[in-house]
N, CA and C atoms as an extended XYZ file, in Angstrom:
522
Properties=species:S:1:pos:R:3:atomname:S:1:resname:S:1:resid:I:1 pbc="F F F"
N       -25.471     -199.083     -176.040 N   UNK     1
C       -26.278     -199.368     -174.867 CA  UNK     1
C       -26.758     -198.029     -174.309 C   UNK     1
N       -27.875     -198.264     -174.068 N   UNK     2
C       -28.597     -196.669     -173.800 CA  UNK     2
C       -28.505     -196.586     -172.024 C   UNK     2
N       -28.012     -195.204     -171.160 N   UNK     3
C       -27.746     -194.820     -170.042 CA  UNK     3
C       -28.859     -196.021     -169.063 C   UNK     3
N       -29.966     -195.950     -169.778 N   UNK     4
C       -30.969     -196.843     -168.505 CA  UNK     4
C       -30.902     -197.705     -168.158 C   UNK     4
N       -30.564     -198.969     -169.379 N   UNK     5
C       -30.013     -199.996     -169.405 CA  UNK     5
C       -28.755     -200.214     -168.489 C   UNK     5
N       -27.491     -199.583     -168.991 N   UNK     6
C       -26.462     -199.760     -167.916 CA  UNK     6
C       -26.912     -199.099     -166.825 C   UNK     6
N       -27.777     -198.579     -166.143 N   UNK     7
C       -27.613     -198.408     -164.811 CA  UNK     7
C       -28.760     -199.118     -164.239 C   UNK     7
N       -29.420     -199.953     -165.112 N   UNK     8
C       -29.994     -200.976     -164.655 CA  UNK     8
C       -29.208     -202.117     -163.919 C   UNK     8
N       -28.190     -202.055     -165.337 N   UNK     9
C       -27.316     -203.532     -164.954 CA  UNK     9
C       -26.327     -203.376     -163.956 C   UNK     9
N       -26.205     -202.223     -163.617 N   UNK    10
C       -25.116     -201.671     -162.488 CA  UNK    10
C       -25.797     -202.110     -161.642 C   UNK    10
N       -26.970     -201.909     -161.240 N   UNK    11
C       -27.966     -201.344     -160.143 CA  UNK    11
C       -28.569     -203.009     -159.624 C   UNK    11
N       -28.572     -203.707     -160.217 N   UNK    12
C       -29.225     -204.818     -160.305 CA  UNK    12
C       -28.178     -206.279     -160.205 C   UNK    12
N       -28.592     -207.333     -159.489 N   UNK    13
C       -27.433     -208.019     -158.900 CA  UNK    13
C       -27.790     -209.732     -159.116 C   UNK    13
N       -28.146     -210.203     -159.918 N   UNK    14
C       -28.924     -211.680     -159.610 CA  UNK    14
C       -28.198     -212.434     -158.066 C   UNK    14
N       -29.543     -212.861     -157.803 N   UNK    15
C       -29.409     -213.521     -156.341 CA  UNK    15
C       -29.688     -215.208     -157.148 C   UNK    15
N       -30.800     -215.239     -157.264 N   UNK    16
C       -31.974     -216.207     -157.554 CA  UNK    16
C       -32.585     -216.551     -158.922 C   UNK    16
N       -32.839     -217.631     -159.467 N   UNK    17
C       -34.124     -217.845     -160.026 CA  UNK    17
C       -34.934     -219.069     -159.559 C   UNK    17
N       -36.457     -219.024     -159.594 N   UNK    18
C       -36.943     -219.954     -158.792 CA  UNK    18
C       -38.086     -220.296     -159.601 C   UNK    18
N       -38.538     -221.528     -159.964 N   UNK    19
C       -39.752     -221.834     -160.597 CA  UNK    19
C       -41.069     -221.523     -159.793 C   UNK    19
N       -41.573     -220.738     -160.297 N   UNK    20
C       -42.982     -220.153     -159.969 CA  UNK    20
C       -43.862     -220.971     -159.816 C   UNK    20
N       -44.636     -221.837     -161.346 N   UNK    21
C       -45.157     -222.390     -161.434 CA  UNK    21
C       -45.200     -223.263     -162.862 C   UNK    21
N       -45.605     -224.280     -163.160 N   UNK    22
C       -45.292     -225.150     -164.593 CA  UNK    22
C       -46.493     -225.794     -164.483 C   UNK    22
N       -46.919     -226.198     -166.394 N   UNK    23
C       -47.769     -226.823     -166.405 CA  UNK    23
C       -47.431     -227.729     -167.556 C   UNK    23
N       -47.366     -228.749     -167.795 N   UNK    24
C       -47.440     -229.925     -169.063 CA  UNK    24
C       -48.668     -230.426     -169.407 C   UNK    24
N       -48.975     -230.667     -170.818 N   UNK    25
C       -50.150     -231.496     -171.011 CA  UNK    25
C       -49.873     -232.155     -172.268 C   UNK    25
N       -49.785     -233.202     -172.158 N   UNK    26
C       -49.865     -234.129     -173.440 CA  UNK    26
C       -51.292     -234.452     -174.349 C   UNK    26
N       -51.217     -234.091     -175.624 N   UNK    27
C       -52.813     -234.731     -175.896 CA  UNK    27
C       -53.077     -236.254     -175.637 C   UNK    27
N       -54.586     -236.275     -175.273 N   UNK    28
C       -54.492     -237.939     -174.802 CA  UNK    28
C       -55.273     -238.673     -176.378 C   UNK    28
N       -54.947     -238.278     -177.228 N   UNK    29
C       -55.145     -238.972     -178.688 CA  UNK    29
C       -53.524     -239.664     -178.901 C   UNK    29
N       -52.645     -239.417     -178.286 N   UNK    30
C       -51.221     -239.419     -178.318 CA  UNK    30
C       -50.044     -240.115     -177.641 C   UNK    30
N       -50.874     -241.362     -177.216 N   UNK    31
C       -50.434     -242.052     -176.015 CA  UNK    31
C       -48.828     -242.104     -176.437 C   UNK    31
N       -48.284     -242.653     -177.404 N   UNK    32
C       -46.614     -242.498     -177.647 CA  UNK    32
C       -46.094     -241.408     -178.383 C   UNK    32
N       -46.297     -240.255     -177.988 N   UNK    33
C       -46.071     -238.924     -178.743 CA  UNK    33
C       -44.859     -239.103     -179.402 C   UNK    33
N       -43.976     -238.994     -180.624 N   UNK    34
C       -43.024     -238.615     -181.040 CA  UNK    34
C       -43.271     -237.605     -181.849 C   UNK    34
N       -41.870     -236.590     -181.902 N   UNK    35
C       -42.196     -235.533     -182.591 CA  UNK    35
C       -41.375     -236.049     -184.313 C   UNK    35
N       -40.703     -237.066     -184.698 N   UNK    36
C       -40.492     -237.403     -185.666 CA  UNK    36
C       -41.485     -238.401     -186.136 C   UNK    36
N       -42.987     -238.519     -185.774 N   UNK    37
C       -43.738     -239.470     -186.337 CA  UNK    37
C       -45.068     -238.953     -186.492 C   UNK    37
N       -44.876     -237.637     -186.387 N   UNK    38
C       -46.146     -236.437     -186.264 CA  UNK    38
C       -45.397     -235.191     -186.945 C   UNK    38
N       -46.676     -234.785     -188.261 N   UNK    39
C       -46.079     -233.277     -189.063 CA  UNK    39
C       -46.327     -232.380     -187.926 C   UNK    39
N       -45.126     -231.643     -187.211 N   UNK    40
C       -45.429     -230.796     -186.142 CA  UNK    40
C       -44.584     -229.526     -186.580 C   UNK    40
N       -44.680     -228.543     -185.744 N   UNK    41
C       -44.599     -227.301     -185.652 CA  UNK    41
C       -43.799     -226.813     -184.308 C   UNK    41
N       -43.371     -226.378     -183.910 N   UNK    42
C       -42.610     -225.728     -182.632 CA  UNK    42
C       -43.372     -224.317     -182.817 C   UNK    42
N       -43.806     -223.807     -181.388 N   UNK    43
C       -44.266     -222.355     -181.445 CA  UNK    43
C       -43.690     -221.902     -179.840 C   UNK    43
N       -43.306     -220.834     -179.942 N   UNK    44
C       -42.503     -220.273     -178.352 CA  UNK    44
C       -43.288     -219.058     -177.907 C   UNK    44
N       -42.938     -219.146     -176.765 N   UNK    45
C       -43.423     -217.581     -176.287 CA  UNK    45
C       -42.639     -217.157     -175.249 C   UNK    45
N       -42.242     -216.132     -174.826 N   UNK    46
C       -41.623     -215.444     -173.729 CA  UNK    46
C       -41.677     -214.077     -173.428 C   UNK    46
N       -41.542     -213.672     -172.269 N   UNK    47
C       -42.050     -212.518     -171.956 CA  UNK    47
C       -41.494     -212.229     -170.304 C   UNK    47
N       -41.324     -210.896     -170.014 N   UNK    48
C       -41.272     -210.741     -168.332 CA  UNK    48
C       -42.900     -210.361     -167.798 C   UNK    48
N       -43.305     -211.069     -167.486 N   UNK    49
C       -45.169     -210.634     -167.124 CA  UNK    49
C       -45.296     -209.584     -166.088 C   UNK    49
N       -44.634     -209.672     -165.145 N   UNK    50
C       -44.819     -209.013     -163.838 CA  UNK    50
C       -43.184     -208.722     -163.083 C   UNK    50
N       -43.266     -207.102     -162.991 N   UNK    51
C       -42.095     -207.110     -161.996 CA  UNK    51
C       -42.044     -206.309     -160.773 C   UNK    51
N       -41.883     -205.993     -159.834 N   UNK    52
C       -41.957     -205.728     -158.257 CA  UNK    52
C       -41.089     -205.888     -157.594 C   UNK    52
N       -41.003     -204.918     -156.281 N   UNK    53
C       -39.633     -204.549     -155.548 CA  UNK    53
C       -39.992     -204.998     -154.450 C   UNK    53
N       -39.424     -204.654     -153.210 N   UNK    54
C       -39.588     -205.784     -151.880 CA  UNK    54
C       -37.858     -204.869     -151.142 C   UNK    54
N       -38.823     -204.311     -150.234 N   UNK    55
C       -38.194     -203.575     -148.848 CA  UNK    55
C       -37.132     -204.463     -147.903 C   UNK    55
N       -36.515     -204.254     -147.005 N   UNK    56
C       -36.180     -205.190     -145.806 CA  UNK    56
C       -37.183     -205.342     -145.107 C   UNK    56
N       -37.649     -204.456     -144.974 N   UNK    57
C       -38.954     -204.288     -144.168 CA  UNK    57
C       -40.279     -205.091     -144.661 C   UNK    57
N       -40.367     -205.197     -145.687 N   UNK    58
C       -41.376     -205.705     -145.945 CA  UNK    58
C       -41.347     -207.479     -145.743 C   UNK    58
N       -39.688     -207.691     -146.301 N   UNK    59
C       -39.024     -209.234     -145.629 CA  UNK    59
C       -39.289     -209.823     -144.658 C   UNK    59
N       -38.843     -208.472     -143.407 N   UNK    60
C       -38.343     -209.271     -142.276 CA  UNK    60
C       -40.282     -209.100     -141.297 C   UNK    60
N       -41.644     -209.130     -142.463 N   UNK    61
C       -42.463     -209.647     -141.928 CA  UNK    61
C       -43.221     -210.775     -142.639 C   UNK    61
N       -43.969     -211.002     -142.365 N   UNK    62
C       -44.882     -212.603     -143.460 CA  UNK    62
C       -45.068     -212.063     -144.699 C   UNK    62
N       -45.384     -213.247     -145.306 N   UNK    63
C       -44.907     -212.461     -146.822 CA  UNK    63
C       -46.581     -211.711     -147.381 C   UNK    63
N       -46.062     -210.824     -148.320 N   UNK    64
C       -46.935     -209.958     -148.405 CA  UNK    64
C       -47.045     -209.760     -150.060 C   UNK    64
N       -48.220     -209.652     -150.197 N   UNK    65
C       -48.689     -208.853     -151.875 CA  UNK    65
C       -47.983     -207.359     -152.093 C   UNK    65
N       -46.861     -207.374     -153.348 N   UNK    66
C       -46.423     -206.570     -153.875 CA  UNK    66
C       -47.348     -204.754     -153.571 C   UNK    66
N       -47.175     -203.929     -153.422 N   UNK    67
C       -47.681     -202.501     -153.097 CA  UNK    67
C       -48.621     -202.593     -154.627 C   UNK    67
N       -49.852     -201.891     -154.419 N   UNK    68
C       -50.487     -201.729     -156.021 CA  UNK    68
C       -49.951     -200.447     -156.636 C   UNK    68
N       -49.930     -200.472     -157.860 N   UNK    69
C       -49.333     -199.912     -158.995 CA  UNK    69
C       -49.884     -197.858     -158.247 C   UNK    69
N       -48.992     -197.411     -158.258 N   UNK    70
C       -49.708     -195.934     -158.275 CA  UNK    70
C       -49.137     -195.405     -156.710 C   UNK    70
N       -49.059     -196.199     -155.356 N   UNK    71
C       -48.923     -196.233     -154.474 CA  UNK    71
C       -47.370     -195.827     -154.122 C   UNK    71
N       -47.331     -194.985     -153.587 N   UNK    72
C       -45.847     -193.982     -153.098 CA  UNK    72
C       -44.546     -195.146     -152.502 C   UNK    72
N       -43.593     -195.486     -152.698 N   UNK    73
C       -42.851     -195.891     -152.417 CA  UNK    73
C       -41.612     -195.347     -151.454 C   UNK    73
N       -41.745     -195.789     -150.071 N   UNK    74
C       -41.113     -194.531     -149.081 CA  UNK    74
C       -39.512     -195.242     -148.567 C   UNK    74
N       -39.671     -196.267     -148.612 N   UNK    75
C       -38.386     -196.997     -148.533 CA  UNK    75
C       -37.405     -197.519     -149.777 C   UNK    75
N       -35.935     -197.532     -149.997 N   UNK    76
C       -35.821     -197.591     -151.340 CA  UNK    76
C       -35.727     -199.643     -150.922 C   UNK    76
N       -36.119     -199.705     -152.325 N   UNK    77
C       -36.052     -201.651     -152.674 CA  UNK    77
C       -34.600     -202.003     -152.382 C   UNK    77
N       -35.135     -203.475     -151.328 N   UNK    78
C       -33.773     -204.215     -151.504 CA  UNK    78
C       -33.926     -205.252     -152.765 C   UNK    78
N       -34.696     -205.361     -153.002 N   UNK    79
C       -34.611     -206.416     -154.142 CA  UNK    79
C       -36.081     -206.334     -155.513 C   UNK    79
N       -35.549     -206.313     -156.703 N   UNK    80
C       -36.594     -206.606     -157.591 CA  UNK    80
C       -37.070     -208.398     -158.220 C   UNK    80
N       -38.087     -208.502     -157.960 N   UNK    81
C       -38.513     -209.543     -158.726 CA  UNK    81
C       -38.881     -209.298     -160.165 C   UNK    81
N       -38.629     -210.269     -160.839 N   UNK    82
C       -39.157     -210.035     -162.397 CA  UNK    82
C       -39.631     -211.280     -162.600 C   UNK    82
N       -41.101     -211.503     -163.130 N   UNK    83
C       -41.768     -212.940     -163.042 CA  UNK    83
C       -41.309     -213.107     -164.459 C   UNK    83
N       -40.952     -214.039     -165.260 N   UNK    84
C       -40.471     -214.356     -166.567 CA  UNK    84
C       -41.640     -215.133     -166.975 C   UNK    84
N       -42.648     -215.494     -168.060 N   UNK    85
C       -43.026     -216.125     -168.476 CA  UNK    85
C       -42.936     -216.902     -169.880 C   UNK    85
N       -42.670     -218.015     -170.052 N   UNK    86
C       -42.553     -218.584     -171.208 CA  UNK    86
C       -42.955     -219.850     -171.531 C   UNK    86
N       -43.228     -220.247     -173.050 N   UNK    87
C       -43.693     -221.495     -173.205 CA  UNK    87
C       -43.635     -222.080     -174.798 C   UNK    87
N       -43.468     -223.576     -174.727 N   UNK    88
C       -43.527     -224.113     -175.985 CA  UNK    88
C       -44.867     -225.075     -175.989 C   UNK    88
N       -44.824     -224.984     -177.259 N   UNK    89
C       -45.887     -226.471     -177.922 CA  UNK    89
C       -45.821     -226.990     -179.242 C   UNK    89
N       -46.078     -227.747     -179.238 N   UNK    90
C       -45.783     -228.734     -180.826 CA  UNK    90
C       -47.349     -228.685     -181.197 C   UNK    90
N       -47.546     -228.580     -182.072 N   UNK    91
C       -49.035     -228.457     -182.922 CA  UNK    91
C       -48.977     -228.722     -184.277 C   UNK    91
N       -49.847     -229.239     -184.973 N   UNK    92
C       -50.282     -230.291     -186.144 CA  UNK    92
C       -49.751     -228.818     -186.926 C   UNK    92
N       -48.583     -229.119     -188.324 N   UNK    93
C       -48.679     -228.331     -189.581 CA  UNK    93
C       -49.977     -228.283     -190.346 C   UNK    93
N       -50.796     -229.550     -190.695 N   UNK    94
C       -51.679     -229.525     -191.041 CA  UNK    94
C       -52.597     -228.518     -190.980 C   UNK    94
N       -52.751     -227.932     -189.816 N   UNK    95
C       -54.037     -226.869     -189.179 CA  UNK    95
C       -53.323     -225.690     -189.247 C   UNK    95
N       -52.074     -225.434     -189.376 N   UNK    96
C       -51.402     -224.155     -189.220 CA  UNK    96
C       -52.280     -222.854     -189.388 C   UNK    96
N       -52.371     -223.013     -191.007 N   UNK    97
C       -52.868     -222.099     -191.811 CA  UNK    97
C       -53.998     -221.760     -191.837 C   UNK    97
N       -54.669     -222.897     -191.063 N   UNK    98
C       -56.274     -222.924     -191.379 CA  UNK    98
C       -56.807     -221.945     -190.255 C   UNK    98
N       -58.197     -221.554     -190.375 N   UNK    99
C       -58.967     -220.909     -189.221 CA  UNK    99
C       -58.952     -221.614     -188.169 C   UNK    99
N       -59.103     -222.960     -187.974 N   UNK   100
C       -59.191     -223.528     -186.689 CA  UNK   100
C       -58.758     -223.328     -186.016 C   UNK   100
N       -58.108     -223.710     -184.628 N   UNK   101
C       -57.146     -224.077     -183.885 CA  UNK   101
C       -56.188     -225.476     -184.097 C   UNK   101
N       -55.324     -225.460     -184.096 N   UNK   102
C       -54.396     -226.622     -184.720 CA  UNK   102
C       -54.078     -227.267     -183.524 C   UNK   102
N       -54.314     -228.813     -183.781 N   UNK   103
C       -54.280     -229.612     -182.554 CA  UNK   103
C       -52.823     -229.586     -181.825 C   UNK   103
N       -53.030     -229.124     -180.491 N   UNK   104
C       -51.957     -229.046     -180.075 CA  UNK   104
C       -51.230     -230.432     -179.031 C   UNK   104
N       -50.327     -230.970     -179.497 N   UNK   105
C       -49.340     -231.929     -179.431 CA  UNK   105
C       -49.127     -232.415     -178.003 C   UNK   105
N       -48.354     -231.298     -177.741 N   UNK   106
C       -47.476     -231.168     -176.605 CA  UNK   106
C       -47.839     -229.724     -176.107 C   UNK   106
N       -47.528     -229.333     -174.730 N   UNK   107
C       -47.725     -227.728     -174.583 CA  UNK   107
C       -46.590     -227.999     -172.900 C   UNK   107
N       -45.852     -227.275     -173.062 N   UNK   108
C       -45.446     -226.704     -171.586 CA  UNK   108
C       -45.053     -224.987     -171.356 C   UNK   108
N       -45.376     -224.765     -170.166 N   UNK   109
C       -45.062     -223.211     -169.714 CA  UNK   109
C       -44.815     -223.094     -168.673 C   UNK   109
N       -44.304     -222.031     -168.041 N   UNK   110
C       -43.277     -222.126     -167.115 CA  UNK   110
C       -43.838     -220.397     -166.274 C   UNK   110
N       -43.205     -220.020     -165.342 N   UNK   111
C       -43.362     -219.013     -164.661 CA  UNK   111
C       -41.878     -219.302     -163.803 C   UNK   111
N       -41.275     -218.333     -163.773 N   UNK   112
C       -40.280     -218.011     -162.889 CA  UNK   112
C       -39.652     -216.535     -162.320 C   UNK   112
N       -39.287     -216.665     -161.162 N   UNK   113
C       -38.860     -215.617     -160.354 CA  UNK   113
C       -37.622     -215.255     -160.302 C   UNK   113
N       -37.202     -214.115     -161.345 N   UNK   114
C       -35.359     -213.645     -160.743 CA  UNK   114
C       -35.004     -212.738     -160.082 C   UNK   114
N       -34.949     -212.947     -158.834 N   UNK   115
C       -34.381     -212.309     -157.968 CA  UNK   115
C       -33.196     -211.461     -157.933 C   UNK   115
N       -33.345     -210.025     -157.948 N   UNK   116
C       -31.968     -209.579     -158.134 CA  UNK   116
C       -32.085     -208.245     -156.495 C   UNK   116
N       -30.635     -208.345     -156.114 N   UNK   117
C       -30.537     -207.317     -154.931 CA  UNK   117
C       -30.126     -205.918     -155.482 C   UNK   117
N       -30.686     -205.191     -155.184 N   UNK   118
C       -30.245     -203.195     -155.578 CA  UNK   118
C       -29.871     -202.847     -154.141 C   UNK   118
N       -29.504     -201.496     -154.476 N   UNK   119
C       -29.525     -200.639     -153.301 CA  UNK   119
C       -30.209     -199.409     -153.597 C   UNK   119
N       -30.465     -199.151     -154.626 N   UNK   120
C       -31.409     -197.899     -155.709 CA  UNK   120
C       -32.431     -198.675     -156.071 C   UNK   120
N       -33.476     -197.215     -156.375 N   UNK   121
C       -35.088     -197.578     -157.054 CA  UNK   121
C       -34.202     -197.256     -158.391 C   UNK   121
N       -35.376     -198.466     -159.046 N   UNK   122
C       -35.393     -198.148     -160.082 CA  UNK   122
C       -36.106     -197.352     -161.483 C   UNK   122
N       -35.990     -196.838     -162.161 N   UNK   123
C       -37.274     -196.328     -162.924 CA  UNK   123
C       -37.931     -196.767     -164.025 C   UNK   123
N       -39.367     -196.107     -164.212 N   UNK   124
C       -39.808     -197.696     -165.074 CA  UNK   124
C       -38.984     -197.423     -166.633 C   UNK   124
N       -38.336     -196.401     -167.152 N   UNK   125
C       -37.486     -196.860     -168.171 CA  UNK   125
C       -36.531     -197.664     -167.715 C   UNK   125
N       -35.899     -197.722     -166.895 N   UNK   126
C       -34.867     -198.600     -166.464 CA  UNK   126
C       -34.837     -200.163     -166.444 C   UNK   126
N       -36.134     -200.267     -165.881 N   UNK   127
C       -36.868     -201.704     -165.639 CA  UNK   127
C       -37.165     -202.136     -166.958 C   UNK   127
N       -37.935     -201.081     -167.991 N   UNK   128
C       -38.327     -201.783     -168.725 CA  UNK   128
C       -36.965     -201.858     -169.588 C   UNK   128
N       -36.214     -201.002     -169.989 N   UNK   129
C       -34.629     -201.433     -170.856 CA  UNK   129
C       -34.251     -203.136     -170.297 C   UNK   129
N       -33.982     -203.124     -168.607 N   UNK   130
C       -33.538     -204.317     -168.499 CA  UNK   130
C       -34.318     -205.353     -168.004 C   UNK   130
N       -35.912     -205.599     -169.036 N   UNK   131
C       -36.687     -206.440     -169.011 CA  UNK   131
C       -36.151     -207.192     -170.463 C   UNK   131
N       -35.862     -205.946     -171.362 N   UNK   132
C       -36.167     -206.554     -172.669 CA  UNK   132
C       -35.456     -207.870     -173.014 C   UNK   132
N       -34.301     -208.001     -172.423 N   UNK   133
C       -33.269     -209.450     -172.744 CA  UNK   133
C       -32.533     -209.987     -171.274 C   UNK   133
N       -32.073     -208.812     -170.523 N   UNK   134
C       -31.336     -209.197     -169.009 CA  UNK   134
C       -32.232     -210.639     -168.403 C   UNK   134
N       -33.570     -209.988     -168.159 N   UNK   135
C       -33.563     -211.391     -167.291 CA  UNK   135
C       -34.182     -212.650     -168.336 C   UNK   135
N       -34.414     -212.717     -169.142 N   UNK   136
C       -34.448     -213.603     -170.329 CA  UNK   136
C       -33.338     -214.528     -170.012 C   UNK   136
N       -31.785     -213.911     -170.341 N   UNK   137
C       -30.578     -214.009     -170.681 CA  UNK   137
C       -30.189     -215.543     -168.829 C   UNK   137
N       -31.235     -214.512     -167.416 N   UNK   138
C       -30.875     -215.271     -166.703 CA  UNK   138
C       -31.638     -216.496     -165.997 C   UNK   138
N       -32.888     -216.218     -166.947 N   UNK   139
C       -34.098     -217.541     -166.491 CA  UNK   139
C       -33.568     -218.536     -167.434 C   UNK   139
N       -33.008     -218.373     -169.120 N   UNK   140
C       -33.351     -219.392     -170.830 CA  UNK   140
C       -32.744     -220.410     -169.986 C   UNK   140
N       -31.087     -220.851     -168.994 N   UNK   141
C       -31.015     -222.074     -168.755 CA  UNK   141
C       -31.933     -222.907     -167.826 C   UNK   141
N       -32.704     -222.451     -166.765 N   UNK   142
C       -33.502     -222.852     -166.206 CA  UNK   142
C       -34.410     -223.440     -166.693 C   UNK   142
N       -35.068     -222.606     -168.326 N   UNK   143
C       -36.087     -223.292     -169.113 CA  UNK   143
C       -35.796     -224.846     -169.250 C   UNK   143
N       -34.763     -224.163     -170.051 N   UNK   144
C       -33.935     -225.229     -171.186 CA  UNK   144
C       -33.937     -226.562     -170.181 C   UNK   144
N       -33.580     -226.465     -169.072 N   UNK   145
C       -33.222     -227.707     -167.947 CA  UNK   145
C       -34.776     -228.359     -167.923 C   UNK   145
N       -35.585     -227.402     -167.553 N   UNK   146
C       -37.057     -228.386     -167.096 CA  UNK   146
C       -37.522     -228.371     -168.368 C   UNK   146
N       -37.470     -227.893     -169.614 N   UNK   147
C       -37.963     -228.799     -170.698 CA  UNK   147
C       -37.236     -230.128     -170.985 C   UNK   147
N       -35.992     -229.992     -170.778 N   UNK   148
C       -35.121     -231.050     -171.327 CA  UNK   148
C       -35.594     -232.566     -170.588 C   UNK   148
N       -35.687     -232.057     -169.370 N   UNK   149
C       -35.802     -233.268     -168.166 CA  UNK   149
C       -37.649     -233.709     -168.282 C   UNK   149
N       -38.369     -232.859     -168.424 N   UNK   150
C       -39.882     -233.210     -168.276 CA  UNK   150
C       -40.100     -234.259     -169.831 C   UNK   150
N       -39.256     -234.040     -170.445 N   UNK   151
C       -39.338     -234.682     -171.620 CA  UNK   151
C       -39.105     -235.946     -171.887 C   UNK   151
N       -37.837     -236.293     -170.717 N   UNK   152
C       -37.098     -237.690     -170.357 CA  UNK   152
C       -38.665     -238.471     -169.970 C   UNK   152
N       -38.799     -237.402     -168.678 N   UNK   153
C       -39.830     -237.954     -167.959 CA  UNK   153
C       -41.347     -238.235     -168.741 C   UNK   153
N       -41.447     -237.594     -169.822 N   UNK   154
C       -42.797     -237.589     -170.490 CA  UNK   154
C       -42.609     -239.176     -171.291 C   UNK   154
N       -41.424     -239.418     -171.303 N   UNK   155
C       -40.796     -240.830     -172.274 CA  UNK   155
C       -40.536     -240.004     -173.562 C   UNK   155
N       -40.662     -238.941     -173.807 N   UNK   156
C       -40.985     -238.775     -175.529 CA  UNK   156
C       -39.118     -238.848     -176.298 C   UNK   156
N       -39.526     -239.423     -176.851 N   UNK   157
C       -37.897     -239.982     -178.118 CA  UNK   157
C       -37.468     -239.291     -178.517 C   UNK   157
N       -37.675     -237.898     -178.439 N   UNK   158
C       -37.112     -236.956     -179.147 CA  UNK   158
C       -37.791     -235.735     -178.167 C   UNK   158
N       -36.168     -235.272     -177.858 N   UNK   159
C       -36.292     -234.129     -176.737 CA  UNK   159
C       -36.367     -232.629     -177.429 C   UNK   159
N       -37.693     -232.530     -177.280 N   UNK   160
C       -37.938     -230.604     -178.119 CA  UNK   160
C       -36.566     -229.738     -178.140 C   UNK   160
N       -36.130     -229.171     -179.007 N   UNK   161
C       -35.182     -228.280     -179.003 CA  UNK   161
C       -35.261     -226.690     -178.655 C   UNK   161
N       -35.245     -226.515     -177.388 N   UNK   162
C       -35.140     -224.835     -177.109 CA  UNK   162
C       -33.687     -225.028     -177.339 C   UNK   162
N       -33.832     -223.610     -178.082 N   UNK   163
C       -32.521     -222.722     -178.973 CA  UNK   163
C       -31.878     -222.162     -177.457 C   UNK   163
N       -30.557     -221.988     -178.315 N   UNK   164
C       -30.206     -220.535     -176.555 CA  UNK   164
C       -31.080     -219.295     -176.942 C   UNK   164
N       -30.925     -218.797     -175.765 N   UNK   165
C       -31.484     -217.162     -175.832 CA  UNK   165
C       -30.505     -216.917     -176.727 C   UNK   165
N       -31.551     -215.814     -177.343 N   UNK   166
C       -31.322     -214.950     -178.626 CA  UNK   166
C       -31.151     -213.606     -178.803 C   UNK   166
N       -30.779     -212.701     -178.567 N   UNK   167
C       -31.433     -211.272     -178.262 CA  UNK   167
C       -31.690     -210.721     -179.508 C   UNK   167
N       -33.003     -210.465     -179.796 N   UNK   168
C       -33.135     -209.741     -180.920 CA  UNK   168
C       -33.120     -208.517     -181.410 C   UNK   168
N       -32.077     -208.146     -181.793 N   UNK   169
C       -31.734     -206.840     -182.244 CA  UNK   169
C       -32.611     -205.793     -183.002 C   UNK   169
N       -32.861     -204.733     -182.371 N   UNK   170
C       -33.444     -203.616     -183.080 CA  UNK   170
C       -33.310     -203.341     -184.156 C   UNK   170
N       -34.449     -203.395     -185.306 N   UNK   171
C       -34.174     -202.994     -186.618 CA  UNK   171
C       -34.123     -201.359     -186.409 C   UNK   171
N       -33.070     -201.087     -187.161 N   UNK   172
C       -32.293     -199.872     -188.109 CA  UNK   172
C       -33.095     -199.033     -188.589 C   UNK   172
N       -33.723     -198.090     -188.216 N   UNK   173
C       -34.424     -196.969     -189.005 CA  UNK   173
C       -34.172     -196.666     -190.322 C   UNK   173
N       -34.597     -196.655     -191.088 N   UNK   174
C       -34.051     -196.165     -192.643 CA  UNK   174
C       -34.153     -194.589     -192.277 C   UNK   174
């Protein structure tokens, strides 16, 4: 574990995670979607999109747009946000390969907020070391819950399988 990382994770405290924003769309060629009655595909994505700090001061007034990038930071952060973004969809094998776009099935994505409390700034190696899996590691059950449940709710017979988080290990220099 490299110095930035642990003093990320020292430095950094989960409070929160909070759904940002979600979107579902079913194709409407698909009125009883099953994913065992359709050649489909699973495709994922995830990522931390956006992350930003937040004063007492800046709290204890109405809420306010993050400082823009470049802009001096004179108070140290009580808290970092890290927006997580991620998403699945089921799409036709058929089209995989092809130039087209392959009809897509099912699609959901997600946006969420993890809140963690510091008492130190952090630096952007720091942030970015504990972007790469930390808050992954503390949004994947949150996913996992509103895919599982939107799925009940979609009726579909077969509930998509998100994996656990994974951390993918750095390949080995030769």
């Amino acid at each position: 574990m490299n110095a930035a990382l642990k003093n990320a994770q020292d430095s950094l405290k989960i409070l929160d995670v909070t759904l940002r924003r979600s979107n579902i769309e079913l194709n409407d060629d698909y009125e009883n979607f099953d994913l065992e009655t359709v050649e489909s595909k699973i495709q994922m994505f995830r990522e931390v999109s956006k992350v930003y700090s937040l004063t007492n001061s800046e709290l204890s007034h109405s809420p306010k747009a993050p400082k823009p990038e470049g802009e001096e930071q004179t108070e140290t952060p009580s808290f970092y946000i890290f927006r997580y973004s991620v998403g699945i969809r089921a799409v036709s094998t058929s089209e995989v390969d092809t130039e087209s776009e392959p009809t897509v099935y099912l699609e959901m994505t997600a946006e969420f907020d993890a809140r963690y409390k510091t008492s130190s700034y952090l630096s952007d190696d720091e942030i970015n070391s504990f972007c790469k899996d930390n808050v992954g590691i503390n949004v994947w059950p949150f996913w996992r819950e509103l895919v599982q449940s939107s799925c009940g709710k979609l009726g579909l017979q077969k509930i998509i399988p998100i994996p656990f988080y994974r951390i993918i290990p750095k390949q080995q220099e030769s």
